[in-house]
C-alpha positions in Angstrom: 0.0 0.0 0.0 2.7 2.1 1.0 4.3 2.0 -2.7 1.3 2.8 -4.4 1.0 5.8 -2.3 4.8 7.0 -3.3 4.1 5.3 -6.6 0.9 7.5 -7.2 2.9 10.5 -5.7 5.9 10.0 -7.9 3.2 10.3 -11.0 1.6 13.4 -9.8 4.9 14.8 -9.1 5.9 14.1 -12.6 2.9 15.4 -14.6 3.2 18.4 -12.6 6.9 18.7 -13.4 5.8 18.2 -16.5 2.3 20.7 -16.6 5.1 23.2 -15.2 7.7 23.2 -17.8 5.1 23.3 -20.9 3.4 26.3 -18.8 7.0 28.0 -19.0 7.8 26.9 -22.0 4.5 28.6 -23.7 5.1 32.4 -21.3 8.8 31.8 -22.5 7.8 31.5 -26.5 4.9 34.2 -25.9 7.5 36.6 -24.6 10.3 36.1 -26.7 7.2 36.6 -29.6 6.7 39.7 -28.0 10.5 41.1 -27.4 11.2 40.5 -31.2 7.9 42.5 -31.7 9.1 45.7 -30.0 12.5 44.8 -31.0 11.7 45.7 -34.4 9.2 48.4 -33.7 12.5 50.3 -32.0 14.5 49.8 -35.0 11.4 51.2 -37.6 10.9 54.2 -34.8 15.3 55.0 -34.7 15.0 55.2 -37.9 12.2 57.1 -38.4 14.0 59.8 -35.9 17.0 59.3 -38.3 14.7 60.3 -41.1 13.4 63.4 -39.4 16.7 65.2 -37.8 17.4 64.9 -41.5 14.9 66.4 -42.7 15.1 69.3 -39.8 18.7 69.6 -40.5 17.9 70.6 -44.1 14.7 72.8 -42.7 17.4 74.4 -40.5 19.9 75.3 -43.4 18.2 78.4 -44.6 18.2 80.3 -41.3 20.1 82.0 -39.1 20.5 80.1 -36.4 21.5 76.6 -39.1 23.9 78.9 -40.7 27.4 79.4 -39.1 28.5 81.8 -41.3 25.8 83.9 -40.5 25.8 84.0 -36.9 29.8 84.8 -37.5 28.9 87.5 -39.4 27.1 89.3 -35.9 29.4 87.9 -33.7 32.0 89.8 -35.5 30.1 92.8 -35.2 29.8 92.3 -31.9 26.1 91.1 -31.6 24.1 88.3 -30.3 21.9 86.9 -33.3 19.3 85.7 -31.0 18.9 89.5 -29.9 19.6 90.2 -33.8 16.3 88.3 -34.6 14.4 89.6 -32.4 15.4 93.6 -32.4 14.6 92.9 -36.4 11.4 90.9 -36.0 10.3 93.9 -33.5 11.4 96.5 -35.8 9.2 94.9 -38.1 6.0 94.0 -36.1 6.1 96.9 -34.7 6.1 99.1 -38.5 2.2 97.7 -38.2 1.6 100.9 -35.8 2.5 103.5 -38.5 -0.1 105.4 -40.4 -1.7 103.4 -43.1 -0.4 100.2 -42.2 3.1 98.5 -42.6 5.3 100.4 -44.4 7.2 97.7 -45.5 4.5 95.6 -47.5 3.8 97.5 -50.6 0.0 96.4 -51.4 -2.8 98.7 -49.6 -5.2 96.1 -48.0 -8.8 95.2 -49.9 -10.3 94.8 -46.5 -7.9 96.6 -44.2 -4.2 97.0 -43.8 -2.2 94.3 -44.4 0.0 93.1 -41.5 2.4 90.8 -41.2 1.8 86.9 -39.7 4.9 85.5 -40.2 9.0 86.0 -40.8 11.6 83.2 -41.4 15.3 84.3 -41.3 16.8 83.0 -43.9 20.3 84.2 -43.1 22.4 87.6 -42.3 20.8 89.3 -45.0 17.2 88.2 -45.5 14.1 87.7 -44.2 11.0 85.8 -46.1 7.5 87.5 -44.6 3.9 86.2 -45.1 1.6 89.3 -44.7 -2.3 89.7 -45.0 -5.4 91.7 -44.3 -7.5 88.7 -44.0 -8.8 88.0 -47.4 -5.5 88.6 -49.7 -2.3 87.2 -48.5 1.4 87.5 -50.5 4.9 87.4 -49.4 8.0 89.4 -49.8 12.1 89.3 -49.1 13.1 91.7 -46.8 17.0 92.6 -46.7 18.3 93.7 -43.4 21.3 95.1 -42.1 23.1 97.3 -39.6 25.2 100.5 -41.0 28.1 102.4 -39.7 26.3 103.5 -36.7 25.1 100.0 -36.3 21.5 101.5 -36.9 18.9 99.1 -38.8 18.0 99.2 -42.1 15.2 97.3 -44.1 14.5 97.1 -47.3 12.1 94.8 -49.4 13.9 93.3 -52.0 10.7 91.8 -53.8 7.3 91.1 -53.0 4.0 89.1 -54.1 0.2 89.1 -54.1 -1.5 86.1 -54.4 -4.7 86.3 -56.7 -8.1 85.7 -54.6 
């Protein structure tokens, strides 16, 4: 009696050895499954940030602060170009207070005056600007630069309106 009670036991023990390492076995394959998984969903996402510092490095190339050359150029002069951007990009909201509108945008506004929504430094030089009065919209290149008595001077090198 006594041996089929360790003989009995022995089997149990077994199958649940057995139940055990299949139960393991199937978490183990189910998470190795998974770790490939976001193993390659990393990879596709790296390089998908590879893909976009690209792409913002060539955004970045046609402005002052991407442009080394440029931000020489004022440090030479003795001038921050973060202070240079924004002393200009004031210089140029602020032209919006004059009588009749900006003086810098050369169309007279069909519903309005036409102010200007947004500026991108390009460089040292130049300046692109999106202006409007709410129902006509253009754009125009605006040179910049500091004189002799490091005084600012703008000046719109071309400009256009888009049809309605």
């Amino acid at each position: 009696m006594k041996n089929k009670i360790f003989m009995y036991l022995f089997f149990f023990a077994l199958l649940f050895v057995i139940f055990q390492y299949m139960n393991e076995k199937t978490i183990y394959e189910s998470q190795d499954k998974k770790i490939k998984a976001l193993t390659e969903k990393k990879i596709i996402g790296l390089d998908s940030i590879d893909i976009l510092n690209d792409r913002i490095a060539n955004l970045n190339y046609f402005t002052l602060q991407g442009n080394e050359n440029a931000m020489t150029y004022f440090e030479n002069l003795g001038l921050d170009p973060l202070q240079v951007e924004q002393q200009v990009a004031d210089a140029i909201y602020d032209r919006v207070l004059e009588d009749g509108g900006n003086s810098l945008i050369p169309f007279k506004g069909a519903k309005g005056t036409m102010k200007i929504n947004k500026l991108k430094f390009l460089n040292h030089r130049w300046i692109i600007a999106d202006f409007s009065d709410g129902t006509s919209w253009g754009e125009m290149i605006v040179e910049y630069f500091f004189d002799d008595k490091m005084e600012l001077q703008l000046t719109v090198n071309g400009s256009v309106l888009y049809p309605n």
